[in-house]
C-alpha positions as CSV (number, residue, x, y, z in Angstrom):
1,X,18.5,-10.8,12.6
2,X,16.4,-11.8,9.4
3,X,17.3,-15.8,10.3
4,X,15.8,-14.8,13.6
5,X,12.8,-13.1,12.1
6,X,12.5,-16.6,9.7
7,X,13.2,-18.9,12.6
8,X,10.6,-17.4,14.8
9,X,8.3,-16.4,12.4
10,X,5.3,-18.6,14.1
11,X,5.6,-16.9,17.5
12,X,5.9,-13.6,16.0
13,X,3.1,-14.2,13.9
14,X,1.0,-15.4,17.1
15,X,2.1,-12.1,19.2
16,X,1.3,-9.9,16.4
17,X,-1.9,-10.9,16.0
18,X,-3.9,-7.4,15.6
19,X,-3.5,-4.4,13.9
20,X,-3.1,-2.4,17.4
21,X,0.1,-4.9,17.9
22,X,1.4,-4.2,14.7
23,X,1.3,-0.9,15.2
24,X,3.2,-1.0,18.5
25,X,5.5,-3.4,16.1
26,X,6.4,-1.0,14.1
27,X,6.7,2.0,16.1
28,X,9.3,-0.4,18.5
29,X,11.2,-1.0,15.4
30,X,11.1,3.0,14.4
31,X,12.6,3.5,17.7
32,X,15.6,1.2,17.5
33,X,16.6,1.8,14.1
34,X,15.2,5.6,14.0
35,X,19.2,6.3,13.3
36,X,19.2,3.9,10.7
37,X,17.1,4.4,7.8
38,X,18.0,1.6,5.6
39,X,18.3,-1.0,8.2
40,X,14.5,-0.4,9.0
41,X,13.4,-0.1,5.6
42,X,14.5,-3.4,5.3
43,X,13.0,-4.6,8.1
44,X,9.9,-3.2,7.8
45,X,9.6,-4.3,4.3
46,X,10.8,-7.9,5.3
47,X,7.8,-8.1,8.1
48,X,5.5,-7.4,5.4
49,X,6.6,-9.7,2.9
50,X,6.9,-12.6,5.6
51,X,3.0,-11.5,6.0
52,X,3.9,-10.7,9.8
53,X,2.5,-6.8,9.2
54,X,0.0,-5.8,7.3
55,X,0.1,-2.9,4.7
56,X,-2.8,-1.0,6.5
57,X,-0.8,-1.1,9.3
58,X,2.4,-0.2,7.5
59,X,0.6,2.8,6.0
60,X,-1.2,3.8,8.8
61,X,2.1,3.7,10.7
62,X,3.9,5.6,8.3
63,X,1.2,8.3,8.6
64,X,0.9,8.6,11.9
65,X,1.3,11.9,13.5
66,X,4.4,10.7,15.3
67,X,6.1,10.2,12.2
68,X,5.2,13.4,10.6
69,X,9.1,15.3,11.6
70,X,10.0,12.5,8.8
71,X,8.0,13.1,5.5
72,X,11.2,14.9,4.5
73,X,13.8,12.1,4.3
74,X,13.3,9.4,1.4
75,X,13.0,6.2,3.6
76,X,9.4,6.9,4.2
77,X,8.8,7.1,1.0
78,X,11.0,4.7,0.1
79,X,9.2,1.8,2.7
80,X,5.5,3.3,1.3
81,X,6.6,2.6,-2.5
82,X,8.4,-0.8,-1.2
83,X,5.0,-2.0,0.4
84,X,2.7,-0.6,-2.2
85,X,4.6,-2.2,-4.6
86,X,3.9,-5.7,-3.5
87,X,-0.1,-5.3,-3.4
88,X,-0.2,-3.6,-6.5
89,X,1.5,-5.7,-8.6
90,X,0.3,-8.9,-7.2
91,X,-3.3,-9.2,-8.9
92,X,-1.0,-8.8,-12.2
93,X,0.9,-12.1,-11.3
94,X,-2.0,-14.0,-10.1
95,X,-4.5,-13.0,-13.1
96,X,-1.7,-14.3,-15.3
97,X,-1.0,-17.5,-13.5
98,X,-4.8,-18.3,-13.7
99,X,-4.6,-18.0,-17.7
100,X,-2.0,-20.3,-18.0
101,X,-3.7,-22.6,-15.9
102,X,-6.9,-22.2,-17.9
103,X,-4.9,-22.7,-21.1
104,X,-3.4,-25.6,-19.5
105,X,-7.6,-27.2,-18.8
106,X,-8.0,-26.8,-22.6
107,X,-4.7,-28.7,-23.7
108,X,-5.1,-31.6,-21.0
109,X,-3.0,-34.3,-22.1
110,X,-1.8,-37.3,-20.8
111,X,-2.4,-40.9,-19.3
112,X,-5.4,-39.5,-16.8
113,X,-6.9,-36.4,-18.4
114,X,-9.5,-36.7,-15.9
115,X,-7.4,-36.6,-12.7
116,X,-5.3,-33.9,-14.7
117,X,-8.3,-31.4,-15.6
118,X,-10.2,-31.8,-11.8
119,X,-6.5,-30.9,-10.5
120,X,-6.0,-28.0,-12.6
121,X,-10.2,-27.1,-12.1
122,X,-9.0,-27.0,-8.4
123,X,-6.3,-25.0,-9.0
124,X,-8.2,-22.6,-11.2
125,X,-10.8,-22.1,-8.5
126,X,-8.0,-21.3,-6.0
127,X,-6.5,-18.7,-8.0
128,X,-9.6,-16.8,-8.7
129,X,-10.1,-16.4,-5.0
130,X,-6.8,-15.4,-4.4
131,X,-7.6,-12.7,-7.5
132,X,-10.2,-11.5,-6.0
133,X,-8.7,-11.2,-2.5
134,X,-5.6,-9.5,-4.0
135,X,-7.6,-6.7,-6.3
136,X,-9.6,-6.0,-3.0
137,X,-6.7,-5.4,-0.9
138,X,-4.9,-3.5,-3.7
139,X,-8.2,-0.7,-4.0
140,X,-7.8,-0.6,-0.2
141,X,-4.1,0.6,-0.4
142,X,-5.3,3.2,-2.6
143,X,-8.1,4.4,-0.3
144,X,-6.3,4.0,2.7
145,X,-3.1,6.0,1.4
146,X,-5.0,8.7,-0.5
147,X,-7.1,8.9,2.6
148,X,-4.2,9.2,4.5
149,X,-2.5,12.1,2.6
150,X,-5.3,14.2,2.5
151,X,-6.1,14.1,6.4
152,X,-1.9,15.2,6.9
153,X,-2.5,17.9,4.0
154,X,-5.8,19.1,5.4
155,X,-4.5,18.9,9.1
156,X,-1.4,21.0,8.1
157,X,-3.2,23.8,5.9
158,X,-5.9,24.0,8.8
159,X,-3.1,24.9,11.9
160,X,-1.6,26.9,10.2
161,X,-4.4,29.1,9.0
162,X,-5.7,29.2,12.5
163,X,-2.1,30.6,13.4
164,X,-1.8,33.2,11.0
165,X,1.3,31.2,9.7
166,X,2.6,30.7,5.6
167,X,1.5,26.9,4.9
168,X,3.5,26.5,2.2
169,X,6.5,25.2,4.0
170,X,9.2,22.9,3.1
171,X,7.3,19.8,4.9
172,X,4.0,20.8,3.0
173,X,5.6,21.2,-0.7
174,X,7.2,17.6,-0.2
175,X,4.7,15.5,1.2
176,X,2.3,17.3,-1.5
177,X,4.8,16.6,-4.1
178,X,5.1,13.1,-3.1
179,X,0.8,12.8,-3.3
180,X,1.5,13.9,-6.7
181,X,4.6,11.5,-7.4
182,X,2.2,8.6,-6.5
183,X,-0.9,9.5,-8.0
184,X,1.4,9.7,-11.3
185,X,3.3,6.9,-11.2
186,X,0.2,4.4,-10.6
187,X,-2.2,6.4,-12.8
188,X,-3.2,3.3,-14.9
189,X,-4.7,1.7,-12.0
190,X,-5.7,5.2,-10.5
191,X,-7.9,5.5,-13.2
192,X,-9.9,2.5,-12.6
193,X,-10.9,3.4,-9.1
194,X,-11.6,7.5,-10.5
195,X,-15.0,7.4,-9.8
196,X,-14.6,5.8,-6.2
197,X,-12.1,8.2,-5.3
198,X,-13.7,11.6,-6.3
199,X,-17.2,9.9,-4.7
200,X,-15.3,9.1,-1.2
201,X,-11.8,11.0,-1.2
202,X,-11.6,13.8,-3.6
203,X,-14.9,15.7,-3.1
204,X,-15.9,19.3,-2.8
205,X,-15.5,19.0,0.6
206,X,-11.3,18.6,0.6
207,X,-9.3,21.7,0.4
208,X,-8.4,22.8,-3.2
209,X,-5.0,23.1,-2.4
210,X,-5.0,19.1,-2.0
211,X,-7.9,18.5,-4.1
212,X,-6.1,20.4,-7.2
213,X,-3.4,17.8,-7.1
214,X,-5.6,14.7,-7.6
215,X,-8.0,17.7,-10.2
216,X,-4.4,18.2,-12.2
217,X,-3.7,14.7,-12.3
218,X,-6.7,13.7,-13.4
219,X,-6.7,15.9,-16.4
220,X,-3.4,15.2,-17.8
221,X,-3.8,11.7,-18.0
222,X,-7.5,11.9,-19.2
């Protein structure tokens, strides 16, 4: 299957060419593997890394009401962390790349320093673009994740307050646990987008039984 997915990766990438066909990508995949959760984390994780889906779409698909009866089991969480993983980390690996190149433009050596230092210049220039094009799509995973646990949260609390019903069921306590779980374990770069998120996500306006998770957070690690 993955040789397939490699072989074809052109056409795939030319029939997949919108987030609405991602979407339907991924939610075809759900349904053949539904009964195999670590075949299609694998998957889902591989059509991300061969750039084929896109992590909004992964996120958004992972959120989507559909796939709310499975907040409970660990492959969700599991493909979100997988994902996530990939855009966070990257602006780390390309901001270190470009300081070795720059290094490199101070210690140019050799028979054509000139030709050396333009190629590295070019280099250099290509990097930072790529820096800047990975930190903005890893403070849009943040937004769009965040976003996306407090619409479920919110959504939940609010139907079943209309219903006269408990909201503090077993679906609720995990997927409010696992807001929690990743607001902790990416606090460092949390913290550099604070004042974005409490000016767009966590306001006044959410409930405090979502907002106090992101409020708690925030002062432990203050």
């Amino acid at each position: 299957m993955f040789m397939a997915l490699t072989k074809f990766r052109s056409l795939f990438n030319e029939l997949i060419a919108s987030e609405e066909a991602e979407l339907q990508c991924l939610a075809i995949v759900f349904d053949f593997w539904r009964n195999c959760p670590q075949m299609l984390t694998v998957l889902v994780e591989k059509l991300h890394r061969m750039k084929i889906i896109g992590f909004k779409s992964v996120v958004k698909w992972l959120f989507h009401p559909a796939m709310n009866g499975q907040f409970t089991r660990w492959y969700i969480w599991d493909i979100l962390n997988q994902v996530g993983k990939k855009v966070i980390e990257l602006p780390d690996a390309v901001s270190k790349e470009l300081q070795d190149v720059d290094e490199k433009l101070k210690q140019v050596k050799g028979d054509d320093p000139d030709k050396t230092s333009a190629d590295l210049q070019d280099k250099a220039v290509s990097l930072t673009e790529d820096l800047e094009k990975a930190e903005t799509e890893r403070k849009e995973l943040f937004l769009i994740v965040l976003q996306h646990f407090i619409l479920v949260l919110t959504q939940h609390l609010a139907e079943h307050e209309k219903e006269g019903k408990d909201s503090h069921t077993l679906w609720f306590m995990c997927t409010r646990d696992r807001l929690r779980q990743f607001l902790y374990e990416h606090q460092k770069v949390v913290m550099t987008y604070r004042s974005t998120l409490e000016a767009l996500l966590f306001t006044d306006e959410v409930d405090p039984e979502v907002g106090n998770v992101y409020h708690q957070f925030g002062t432990l690690v203050a």
